[in-house]
Structure formats: C-alpha cells, structure tokens
C-alpha positions in Angstrom: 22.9 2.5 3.4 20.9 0.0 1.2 17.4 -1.2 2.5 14.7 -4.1 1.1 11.5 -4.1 2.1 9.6 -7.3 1.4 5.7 -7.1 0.6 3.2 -9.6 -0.4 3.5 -12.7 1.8 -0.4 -13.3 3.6 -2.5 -16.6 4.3 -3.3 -19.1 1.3 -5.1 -22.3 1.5 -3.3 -24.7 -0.6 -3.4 -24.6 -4.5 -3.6 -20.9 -4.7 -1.1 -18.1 -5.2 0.8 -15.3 -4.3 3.2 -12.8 -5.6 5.9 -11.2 -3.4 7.7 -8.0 -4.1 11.1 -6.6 -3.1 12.6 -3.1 -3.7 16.1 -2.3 -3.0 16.8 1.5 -2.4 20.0 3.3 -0.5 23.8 3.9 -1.9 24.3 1.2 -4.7 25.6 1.9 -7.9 24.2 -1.3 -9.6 22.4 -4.7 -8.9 24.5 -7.9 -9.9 21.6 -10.4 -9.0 18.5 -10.3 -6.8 16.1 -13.1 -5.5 14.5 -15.2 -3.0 15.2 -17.1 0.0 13.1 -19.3 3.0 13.8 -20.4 6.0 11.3 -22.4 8.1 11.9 -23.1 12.2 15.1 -25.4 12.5 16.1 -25.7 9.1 18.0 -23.7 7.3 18.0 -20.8 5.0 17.1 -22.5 1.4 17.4 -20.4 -2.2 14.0 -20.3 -3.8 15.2 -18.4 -7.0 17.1 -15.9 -8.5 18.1 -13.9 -11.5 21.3 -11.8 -12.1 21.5 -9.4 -13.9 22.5 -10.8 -17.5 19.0 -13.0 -17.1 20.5 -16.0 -15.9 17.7 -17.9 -13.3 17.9 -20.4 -10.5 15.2 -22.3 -8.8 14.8 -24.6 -6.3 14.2 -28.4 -7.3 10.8 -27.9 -5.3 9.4 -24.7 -6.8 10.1 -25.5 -10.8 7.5 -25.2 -12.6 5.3 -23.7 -10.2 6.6 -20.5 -9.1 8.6 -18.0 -11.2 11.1 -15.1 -10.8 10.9 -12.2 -12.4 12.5 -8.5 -12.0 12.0 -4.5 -13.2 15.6 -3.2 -13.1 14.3 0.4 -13.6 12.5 -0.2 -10.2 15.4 -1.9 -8.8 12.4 -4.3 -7.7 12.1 -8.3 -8.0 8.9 -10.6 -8.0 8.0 -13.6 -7.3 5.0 -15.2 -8.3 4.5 -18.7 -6.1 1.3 -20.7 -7.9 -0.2 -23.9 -6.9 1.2 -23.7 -3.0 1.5 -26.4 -0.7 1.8 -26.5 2.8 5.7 -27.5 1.9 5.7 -23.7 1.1 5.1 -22.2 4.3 7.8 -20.3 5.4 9.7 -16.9 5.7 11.0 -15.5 2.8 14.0 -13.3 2.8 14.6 -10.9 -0.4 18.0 -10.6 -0.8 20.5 -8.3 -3.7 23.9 -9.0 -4.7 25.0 -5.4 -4.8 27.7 -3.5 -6.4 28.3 -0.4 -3.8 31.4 2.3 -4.1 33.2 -0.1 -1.0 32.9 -3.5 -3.0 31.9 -5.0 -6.5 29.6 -7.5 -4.9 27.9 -7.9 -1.1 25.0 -9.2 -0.3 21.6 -7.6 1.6 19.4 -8.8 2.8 15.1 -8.2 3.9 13.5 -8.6 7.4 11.2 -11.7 5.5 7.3 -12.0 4.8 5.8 -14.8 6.3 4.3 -16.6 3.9 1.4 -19.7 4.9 -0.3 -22.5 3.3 -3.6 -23.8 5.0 -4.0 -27.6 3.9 
C-alpha cells in the first residue's frame, strides 16, 4: 500500500505564490523520482517538474524560472514552490512517485490533486 497526500494548493490572485507539499508513506523500499503534474478541464495531464533521486530536475517550458522543485528524502516528502502565478497556472495538480516496491523496481503513484487558482 503506498499513499500521497497532496497539501498546499488554495486561491491566489495573480503574481503571488504558493508552495505545495507531497508525502509518500506505505510499503516502498525507495523513491526513484518524485514530482509534479496538472491537469486542467479537457486537456491533458502535463509534467510541471521533477527530480529523481540522483538530483536530476525537469520543468515545464512554462514554469522555468518561476517555480522550483525541491525534495527532503528523509521525509520521503517533495515541494514545490510556484512564484509569480498566472492565471495560465490554474489547475489541479497531481503529486506523483516513481517507486521502487518488493513487486517492481519502478511504478508509478499517484495523489488525489490540490486545486490550485489564479485570480487575474
């Protein structure tokens, strides 16, 4: 059984910010890469950012330079910290973990999302 639990999404007007937090708990014996996805009504799910676990990051063309990933492997826990939002932003955002488990090297899990909303 593995379980993440989303926190942190909430109403911003635009140009403020907003740190979401993810922690993964259950059967897993390690974490091969965490991060961040949204989805918004008729599109599909997009990858904001992640970071495996040897440090290596991804971001979204859209987000660069304005949000950042981050993680505390002790606490099995990633962040993301989402600065100077725009309406573009709104949307739900699903944790997920590539974890290792005693079935399989790799699977993914994922959260039940945070909405997160930009007022212009």
């Amino acid at each position: 059984q593995v379980q993440l639990v989303e926190s942190g999404g909430g109403l911003v007007q635009a140009g403020g910010s907003l740190r979401l937090s993810c922690v993964a708990s259950g059967r897993f014996y390690g974490i091969n890469a965490m991060g961040w996805y949204r989805q918004v009504p008729g599109n599909q799910r997009e990858l904001v950012a992640d970071i495996s676990s040897g440090g290596s990051i991804n971001y979204a063309e859209s987000v660069k330079g304005r949000f950042t990933v981050s993680r505390d492997s002790a606490k099995n826990t990633v962040y993301l910290q989402m600065n100077s939002l725009k309406s573009e932003d709104t949307a739900v955002y699903y944790c997920f973990a590539d974890l290792r488990t005693r079935v399989a090297s790799r699977g993914d899990y994922w959260g039940r999302g945070t909405q997160v909303t930009v007022s212009s």
